[in-house]
N, C-alpha and C positions, 0 to 999 in steps of 0.2 A: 559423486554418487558411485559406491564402488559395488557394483552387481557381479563381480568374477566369481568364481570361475566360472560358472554357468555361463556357455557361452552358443551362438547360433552357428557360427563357424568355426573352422579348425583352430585349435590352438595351438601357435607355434612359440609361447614359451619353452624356456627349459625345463626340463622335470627337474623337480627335487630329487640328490641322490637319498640313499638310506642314513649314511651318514647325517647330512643335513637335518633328516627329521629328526634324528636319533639327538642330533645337540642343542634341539630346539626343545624335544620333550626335556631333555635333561635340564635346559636352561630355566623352563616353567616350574619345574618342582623343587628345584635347589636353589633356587635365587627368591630375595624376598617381593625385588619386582615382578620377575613370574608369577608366585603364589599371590601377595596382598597388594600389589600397587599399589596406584595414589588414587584411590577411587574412596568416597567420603562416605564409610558405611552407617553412619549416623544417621543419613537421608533417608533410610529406610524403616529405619524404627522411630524415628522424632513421631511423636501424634500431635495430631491438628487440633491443640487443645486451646481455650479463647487468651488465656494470662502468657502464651507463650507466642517467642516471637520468633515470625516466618523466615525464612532465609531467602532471601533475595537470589541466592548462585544458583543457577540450575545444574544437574548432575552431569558427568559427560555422556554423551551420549554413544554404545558400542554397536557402529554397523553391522553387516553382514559377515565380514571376515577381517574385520577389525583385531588387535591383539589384545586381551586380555587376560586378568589375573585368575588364576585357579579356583581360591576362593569363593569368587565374586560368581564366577560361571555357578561351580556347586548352590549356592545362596542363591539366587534367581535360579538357577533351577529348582529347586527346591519349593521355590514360591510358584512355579508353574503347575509341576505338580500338584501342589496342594490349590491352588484354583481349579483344577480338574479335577481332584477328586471325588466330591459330592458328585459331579455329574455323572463321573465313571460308573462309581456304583450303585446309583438309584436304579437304573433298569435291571440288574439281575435279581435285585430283590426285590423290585416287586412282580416282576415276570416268574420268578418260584415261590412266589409268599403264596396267601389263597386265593388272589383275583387272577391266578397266571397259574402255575402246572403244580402248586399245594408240594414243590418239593419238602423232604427232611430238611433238617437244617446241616447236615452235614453237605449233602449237594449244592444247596445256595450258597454256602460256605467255601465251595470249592466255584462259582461260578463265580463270584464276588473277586475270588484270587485271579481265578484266570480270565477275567474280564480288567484287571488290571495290567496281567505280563502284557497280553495281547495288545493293548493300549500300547505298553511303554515299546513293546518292537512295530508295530506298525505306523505309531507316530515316527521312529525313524527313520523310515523309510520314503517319509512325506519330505522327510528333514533334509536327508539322505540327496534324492534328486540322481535315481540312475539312466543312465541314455540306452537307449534300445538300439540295438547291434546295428549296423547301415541303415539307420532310420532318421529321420528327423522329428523321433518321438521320445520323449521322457515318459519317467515314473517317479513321481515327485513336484515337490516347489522348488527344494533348497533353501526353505523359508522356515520361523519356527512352527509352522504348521501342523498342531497335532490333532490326533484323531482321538474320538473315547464314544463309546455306546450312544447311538443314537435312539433319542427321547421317541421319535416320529413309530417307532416300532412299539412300541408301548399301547397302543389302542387297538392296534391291529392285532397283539398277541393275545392280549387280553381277548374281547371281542371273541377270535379263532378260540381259545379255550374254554370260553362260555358255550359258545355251538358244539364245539367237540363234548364235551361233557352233557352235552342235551343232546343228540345223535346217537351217543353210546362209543364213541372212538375213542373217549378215554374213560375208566375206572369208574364206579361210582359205588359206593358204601350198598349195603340194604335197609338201611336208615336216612338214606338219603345224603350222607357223606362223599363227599369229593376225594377221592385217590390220588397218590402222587401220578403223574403222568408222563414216562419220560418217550414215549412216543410222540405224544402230541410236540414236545418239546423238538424232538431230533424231526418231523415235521415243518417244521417253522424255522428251522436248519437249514433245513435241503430246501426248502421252495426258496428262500432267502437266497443262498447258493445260486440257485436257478435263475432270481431275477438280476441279479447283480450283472449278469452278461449284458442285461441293459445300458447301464452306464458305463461298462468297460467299451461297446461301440459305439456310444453318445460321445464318449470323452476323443475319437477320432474324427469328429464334426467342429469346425469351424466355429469357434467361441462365438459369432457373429452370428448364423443361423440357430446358437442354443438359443441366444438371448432375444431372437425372432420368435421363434416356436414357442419358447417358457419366459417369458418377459414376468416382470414382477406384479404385474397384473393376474397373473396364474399364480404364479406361488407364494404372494402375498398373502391373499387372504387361507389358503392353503395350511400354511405356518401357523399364522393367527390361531386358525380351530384346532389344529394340533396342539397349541398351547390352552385352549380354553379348554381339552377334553381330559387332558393331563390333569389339568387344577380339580379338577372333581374328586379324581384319585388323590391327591394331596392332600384335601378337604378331607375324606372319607380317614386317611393313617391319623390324620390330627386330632380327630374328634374321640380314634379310639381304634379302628383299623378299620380293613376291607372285607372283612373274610365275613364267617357268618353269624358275628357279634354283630355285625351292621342293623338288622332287620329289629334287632332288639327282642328276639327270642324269650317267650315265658319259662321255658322249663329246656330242658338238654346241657351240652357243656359250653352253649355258646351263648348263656343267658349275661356273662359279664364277656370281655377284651381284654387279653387276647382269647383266652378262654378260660374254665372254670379250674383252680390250680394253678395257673398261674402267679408269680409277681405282682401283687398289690391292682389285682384284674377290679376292672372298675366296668358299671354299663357302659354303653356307647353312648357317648356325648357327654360325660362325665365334667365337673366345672375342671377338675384334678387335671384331665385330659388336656384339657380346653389351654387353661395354664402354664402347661408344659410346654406343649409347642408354641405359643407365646411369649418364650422367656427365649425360644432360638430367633423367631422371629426379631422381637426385640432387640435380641444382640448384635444383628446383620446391620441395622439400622443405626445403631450406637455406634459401632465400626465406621460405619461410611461416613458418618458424621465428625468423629473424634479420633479415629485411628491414624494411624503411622500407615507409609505406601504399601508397605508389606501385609499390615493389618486391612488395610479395604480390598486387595484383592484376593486375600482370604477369608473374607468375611463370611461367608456362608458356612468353613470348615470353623472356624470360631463360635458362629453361633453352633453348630454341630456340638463343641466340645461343651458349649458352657449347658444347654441341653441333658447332655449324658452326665456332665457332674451331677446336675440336680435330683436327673433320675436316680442317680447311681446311690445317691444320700440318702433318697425319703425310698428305696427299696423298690424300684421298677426294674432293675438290670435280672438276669437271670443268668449266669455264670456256667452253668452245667453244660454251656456249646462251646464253650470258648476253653473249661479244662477237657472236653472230649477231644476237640482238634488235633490233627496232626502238626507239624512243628514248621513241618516244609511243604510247600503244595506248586502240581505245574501242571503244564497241559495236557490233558489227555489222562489224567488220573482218572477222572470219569466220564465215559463219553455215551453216546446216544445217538438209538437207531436213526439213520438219516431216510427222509422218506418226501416225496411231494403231497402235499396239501389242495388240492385243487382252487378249495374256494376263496382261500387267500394270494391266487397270484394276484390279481389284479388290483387290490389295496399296497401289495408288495412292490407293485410296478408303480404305482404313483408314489409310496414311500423315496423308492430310489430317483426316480424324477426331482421329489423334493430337494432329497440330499445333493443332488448333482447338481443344480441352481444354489442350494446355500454355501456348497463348495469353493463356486464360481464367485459370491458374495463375501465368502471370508475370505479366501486367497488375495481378493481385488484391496479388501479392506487391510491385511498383514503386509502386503505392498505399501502398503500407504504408510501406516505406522511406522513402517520397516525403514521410511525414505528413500523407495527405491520406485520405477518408472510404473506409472498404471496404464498406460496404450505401448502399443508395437510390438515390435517380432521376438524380446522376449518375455513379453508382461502375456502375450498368447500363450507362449512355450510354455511359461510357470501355469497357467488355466488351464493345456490341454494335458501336464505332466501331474496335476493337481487331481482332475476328475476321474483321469484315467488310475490314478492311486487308491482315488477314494471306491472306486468301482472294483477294484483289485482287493481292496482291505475288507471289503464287501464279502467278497468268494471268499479269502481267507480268513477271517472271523468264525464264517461257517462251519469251518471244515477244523475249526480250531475251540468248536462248542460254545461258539458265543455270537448271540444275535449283533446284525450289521454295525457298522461302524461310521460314523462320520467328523468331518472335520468340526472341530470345535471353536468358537468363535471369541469366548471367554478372554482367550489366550493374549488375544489382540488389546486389551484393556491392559494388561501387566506389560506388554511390551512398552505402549504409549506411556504409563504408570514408572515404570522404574527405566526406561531410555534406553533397552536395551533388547538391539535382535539380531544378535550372535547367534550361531549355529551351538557355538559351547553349552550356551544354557540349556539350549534343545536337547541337545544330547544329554545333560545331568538330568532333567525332567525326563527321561525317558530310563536312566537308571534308576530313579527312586521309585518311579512306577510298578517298573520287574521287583526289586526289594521289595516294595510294600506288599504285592499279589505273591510272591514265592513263601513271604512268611506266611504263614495261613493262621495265624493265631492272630494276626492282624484283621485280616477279611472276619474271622467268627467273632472277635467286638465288634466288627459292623454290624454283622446282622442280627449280632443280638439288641443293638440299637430298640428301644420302643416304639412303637408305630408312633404316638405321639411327637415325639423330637423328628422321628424320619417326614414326616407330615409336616411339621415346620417348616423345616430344612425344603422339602420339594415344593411346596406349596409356593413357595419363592421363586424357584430354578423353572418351574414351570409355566409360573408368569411372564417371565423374563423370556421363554419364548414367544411367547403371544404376541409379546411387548414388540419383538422381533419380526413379526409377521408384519402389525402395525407400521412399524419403520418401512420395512419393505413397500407397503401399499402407500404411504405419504410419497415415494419419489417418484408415482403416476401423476400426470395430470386429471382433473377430477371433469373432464369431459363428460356431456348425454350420455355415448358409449361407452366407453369406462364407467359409468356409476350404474349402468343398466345392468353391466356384465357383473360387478360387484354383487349388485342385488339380486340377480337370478342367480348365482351360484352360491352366495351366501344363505339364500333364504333357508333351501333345499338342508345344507349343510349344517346351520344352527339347531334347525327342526330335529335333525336326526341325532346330535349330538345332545339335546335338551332329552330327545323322545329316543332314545336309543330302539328300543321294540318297537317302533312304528311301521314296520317293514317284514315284522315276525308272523304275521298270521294272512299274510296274501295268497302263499304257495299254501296250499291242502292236500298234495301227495303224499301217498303211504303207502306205496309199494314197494319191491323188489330191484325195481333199477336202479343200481348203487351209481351208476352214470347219471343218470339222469335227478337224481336227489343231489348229487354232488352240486351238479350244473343249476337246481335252484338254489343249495348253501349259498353258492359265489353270490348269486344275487343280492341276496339276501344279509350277506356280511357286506358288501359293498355298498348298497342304499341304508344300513346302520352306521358306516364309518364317516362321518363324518365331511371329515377331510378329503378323503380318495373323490365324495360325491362333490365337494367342491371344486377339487382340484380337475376331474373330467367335463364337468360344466364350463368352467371358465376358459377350458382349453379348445375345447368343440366351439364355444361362441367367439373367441379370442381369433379362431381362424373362418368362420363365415361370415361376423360383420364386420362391414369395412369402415374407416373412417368416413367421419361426414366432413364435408368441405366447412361446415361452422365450429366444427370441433379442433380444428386445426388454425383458427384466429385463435390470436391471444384475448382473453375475455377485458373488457376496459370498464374498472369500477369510475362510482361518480367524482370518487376524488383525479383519477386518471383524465377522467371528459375535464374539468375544470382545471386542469393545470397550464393550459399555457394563456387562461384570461388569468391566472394568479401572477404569472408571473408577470404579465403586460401591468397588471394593477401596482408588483413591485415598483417593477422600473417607471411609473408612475410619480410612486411618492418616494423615490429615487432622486427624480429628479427634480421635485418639489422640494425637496430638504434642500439639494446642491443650490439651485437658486436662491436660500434663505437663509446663506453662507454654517448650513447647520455642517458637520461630521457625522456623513452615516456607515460609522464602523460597529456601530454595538449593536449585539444580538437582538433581532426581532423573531418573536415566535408567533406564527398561526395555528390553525386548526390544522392545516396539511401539511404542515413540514416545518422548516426553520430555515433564518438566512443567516450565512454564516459572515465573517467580518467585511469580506469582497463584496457583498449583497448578494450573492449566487442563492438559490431557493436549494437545498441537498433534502432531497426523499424522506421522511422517517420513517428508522427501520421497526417494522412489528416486532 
């Protein structure tokens, strides 16, 4: 198990001189073993089709700092990439679509790109793994650990610009039209900014006391509603979009989706709609079933594509963003006012709580895949150089126009998927990233994507955290306390994400005190989020009830109480046969188990 360089003591190899690297680069790109080895790229595009037949060889598999061929890196990288991509860009479009700051499309256009660069350099710096000057602290895994927009910010921004827009903090038509808003946006910036310091001093706390404090009993179910709050927005692009076609308007420009003049605009909930995103859907599922390696861990950018074909055919695309575009786009082409939001620190503070736990969860899990050690001093180091990254990528995301970042989990399935986790790949996956956001005529066919196919496409990605949240809460024991704390902070939390306005008409102030209206917003956005109200339930109960002494027996079903008269009953007629000169080597099967040719009783497994 070769975990070098990363190391918890001094290294006293020898450094490589210049020279040496210099004839190893040379050796990689001029020789055909550098560039295509002996590596079997056929493994990766063969499909899982039923008249074809499986190959027995497994691939080799390339550790951490294994040597491999140029090619191959670019190729899985490339595949990483594109496993990342749907997820990169779903939050900035719909964080500027109309349920988030109603940017133009030129601005989403440009979030889209640089929520991309951001992605491919601050993934490498997870990759990267730098040591902090006389410390014994990292910034990094040295793992292929990348980072890309986290989904968990999505209800909170929304949410904030629903209030903001009810308040008067941002824009609003005399018709009752919603304005671009790029204050609220550079708002949600800087408090973002602001909460990130959380995790940057969480991440100097003992892997051991996070996992006391936020155990998966807290951000289990946490996860989950952040995945169940998502799916509604998914549901909402699918059917036809979010904006203010939803309500299905008699008269105005919102009486069809996306609106009136548009591309083959249809009412909301349209069969046409319904359809489309049914045919991405569809094709995610036909991939995982019949696809080649390469093809199921792209499966989602696949069905993406096969989607926008369909669009593109029967006349749903709209072209006039994509020829307005610039040619090349980077950061800071547009930027915005940065400013604190009050009422959202505190969903922003359990945001980054969540992210710091799932950090902890994917790092643990890229280790695994990775074949490299999951306990000791330096499976800590990778966790405490991991959080304190992700907390870092936090601030800087911010301050780089683009809501927070986290580690992405995805990634971990292509590793396992194609046998390989090389730092090479990581690093081609972090070049194609920068590519794909710099061109910006790539980012404006994103967004010109129809709500429909984007609805598909997320409707999936969003489940699949829930899905995530679930996992998480199955590796609790399902103890009295445990399933009380489940249910009193789930209850709370369903409620509000079902009743989102349930919490809107408590406060009755209408005065002057912009302090003091602030201080009931916060309230009032934090008992509508869902999640946040989950996640402060189960954290406040998680630390004042204690275990019960019956909670900590292991529970014994009736098959457990009855197992050792079973087996007495075996050796029974055991030894009933042996007396009757019979042979009792052949399988006998009961209700509770099976005995194997020895006559030993072995468990069946559920």
């Amino acid at each position: 198990m070769d975990d070098s360089p990363d190391r918890i003591g001094p290294n006293v190899d020898p450094k490589k001189s210049f020279g040496d690297k210099a004839r190893t680069l040379f050796h990689a790109f001029t020789t055909k073993e550098g560039l295509v080895g002996q590596y079997d790229y056929a493994f990766l595009f063969k499909p899982n089709l039923p008249f074809m037949r499986k190959s027995k060889r497994a691939a080799p598999f390339f550790g951490l700092n294994d040597k491999m061929p140029v090619l191959l890196a670019l190729l899985l990288g490339f595949q990483h990439a594109l496993s990342m991509l749907a997820g990169v860009i779903s939050p900035p479009i719909i964080i500027a679509g109309q349920a988030g700051a109603n940017f133009p499309g030129d601005e989403a256009q440009y979030l889209v790109s640089t929520s991309l660069i951001v992605c491919g350099i601050l993934s490498s710096v997870q990759i990267t793994r730098f040591h902090v000057y006389k410390s014994p602290y990292y910034v990094g895994t040295g793992l292929i650990s990348v980072v890309g927009t986290s989904f968990a910010i999505i209800p909170v921004a929304t949410g904030a610009f629903a209030q903001m827009y009810a308040t008067g903090f941002c824009p609003t038509a005399a018709d009752g039209t919603k304005l671009p808003c790029p204050e609220g946006y550079g708002a949600i910036l800087g408090t973002a900014c602001c909460c990130a310091l959380l995790e940057i001093l969480l991440s100097f706390t003992s892997p051991k006391y996070l996992k006391k404090f936020f155990p998966p009993l807290v951000t289990g179910p946490t996860v989950t509603l952040i995945g169940v709050s998502l799916v509604a927005s998914g549901f909402e692009d699918w059917a036809g979009g979010s904006g203010g076609c939803l309500s299905r308007p008699t008269s105005g420009i919102y009486t069809v989706c996306p609106q009136v003049g548009a591309p083959h605009a249809l009412p909301w909930g349209s069969a046409e709609f319904i359809g489309l995103g049914f045919t991405v859907f569809l094709t995610i599922i036909l991939c995982e079933r019949f696809g080649s390696p390469i093809m199921k861990s792209c499966a989602v950018v696949l069905g993406l594509l096969v989607g926008c074909s369909i669009a593109g055919a029967t006349g749903y695309f709209d072209p006039s963003g994509i020829n307005a575009a610039p040619p090349v786009s980077f950061i800071w082409v547009k930027t915005f006012p940065l400013s604190v939001y009050g009422p959202i620190v505190l969903p922003l503070l359990a945001v980054y709580i969540v992210l710091m736990m799932e950090a902890i969860g994917d790092i643990t899990a890229t280790c695994d895949v990775s074949r490299l050690e999951v306990e000791g001093k330096l499976f800590d180091s990778r966790i405490q150089g991991g959080v304190l990254a992700d907390g870092f990528n936090g601030l800087l995301a911010g301050l780089c126009t683009i809501t927070p970042m986290s580690t992405f989990a995805q990634n971990n399935g292509v590793i396992a998927l194609t046998r390989c986790a090389n730092r090479k790949a990581g690093y081609a996956a972090c070049f194609f990233l920068i590519v794909m956001g710099v061109f910006s005529k790539f980012a404006a066919a994103l967004v010109s994507i129809p709500s429909p196919v984007l609805g598909g496409m997320t409707t999936f990605l969003f489940s699949a955290v829930a899905v995530s949240g679930i996992r998480i809460i199955s590796t609790i024991p399902f103890t009295r306390r445990n399933r009380f704390i489940l249910t009193a902070s789930l209850s709370i939390g369903i409620g509000a994400t079902l009743v989102p306005n349930w919490f809107s008409f408590v406060f009755t102030y209408t005065g002057d005190n912009h302090a003091k209206q602030g201080f009931f917003n916060a309230i009032v956005l934090v008992m509508e989020t869902g999640f946040a109200v989950t996640a402060f339930i189960a954290l406040f109960l998680n630390l004042v009830l204690s275990e019960e002494t019956e909670d900590e027996t292991a529970s014994i079903t009736a098959n457990d109480a009855d197992e050792a008269d079973d087996q007495e009953e075996w050796r029974r007629i055991r030894g009933g046969k042996e007396t009757q000169g019979e042979q009792p080597r052949e399988m006998e099967k009961s209700v509770d188990g099976e005995r194997s040719v020895d006559g030993e009783i072995a468990e069946a497994e559920v």
